[in-house]
C-alpha positions, -999 to +999 in steps of 0.1 A: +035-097-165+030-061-151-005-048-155-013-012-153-042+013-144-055+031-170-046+071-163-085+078-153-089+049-129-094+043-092-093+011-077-116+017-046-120-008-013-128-008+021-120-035+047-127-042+082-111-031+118-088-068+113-084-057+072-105-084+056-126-066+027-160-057+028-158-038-007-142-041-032-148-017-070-150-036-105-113-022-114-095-037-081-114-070-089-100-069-131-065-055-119-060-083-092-077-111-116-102-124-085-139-122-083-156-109-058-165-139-041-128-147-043-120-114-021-151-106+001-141-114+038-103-120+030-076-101+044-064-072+021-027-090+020-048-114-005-028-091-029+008-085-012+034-092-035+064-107-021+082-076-034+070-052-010+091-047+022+071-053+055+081-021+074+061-001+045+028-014+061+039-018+094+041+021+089+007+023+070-015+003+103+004+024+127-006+058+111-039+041+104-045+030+138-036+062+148-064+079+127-044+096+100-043+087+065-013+080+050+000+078+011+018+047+000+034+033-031+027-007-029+031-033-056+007-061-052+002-094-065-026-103-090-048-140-084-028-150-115+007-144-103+010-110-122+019-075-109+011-042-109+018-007-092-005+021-070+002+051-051-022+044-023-042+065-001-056+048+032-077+066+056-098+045+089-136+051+091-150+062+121-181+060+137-202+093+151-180+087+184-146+087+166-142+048+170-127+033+135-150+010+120-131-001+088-104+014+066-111+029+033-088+029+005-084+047-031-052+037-053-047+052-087-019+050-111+015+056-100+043+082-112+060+059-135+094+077-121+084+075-087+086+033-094+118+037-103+134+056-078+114+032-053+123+000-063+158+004-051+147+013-020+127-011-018+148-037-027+174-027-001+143-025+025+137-062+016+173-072+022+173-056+055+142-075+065+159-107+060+188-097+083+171-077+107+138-080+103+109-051+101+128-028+130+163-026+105+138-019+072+121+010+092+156+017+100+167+018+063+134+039+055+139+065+086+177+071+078+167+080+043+144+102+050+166+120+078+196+123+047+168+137+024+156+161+048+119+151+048+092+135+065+079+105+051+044+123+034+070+148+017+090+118+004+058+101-007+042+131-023+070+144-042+075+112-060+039+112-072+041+146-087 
């Protein structure tokens, strides 16, 4: 079953430097079916759907690491075996000496269109990673973009709008 957030809602978390979640909001804990208990201290990937190519978040800790945020559309996996969409935008925390501390995250509902025009992609992403693993997915993904003309963030944020 595909579950949905509602047009006004934000699921909100925050995890540490290694990804394991320190916070998590009342609608991420209702969308993903876990309690709180059930996700404190675990890694984020606690809700990767098998669905969602590898390179996409290989991207999202490099810019991350980096210390730039960076827009995603990700499909995860709910405790209960169910799925659902977000458009997905994760930023590090820093301390007062520009160390990162933790990663903060706030996903909201996705362009409905933008799901469709990305599950091909992602599909062929997927296949790619079987193959060739993460390096011919980013491959797939980079020669994309270069045919669209775009960077990545222009891809991203179009599809949202």
């Amino acid at each position: 079953m595909i579950r949905e957030l509602g047009e006004n809602d934000f699921i909100v978390s925050k995890t540490d430097k290694k990804g394991r979640l320190t916070y998590v909001n009342k609608i991420f804990m209702d969308l993903a079916e876990y309690d709180e208990e059930e996700l404190l201290g675990k890694p984020h990937n606690i809700v990767r759907h098998p669905d969602m190519p590898k390179a996409v978040f290989k991207l999202l800790w490099d810019r991350v690491q980096a210390k730039e945020e960076i827009f995603a559309f990700v499909i995860n996996k709910t405790r209960n075996n169910n799925s659902y969409w977000v458009y997905a935008n994760v930023t590090p925390s820093l301390d007062e000496r520009d160390n990162i501390i933790g990663y903060y995250s706030v996903r909201r509902k996705p362009n409905p269109q933008a799901i469709e025009t990305l599950k091909p992609i992602y599909a062929k992403m997927l296949q790619a990673e079987k193959s060739g693993g993460v390096d011919a997915s980013m491959k797939l993904l980079t020669d994309l973009l270069y045919q669209e003309g775009v960077s990545y963030d222009e891809f991203i944020i179009s599809l949202q709008k």
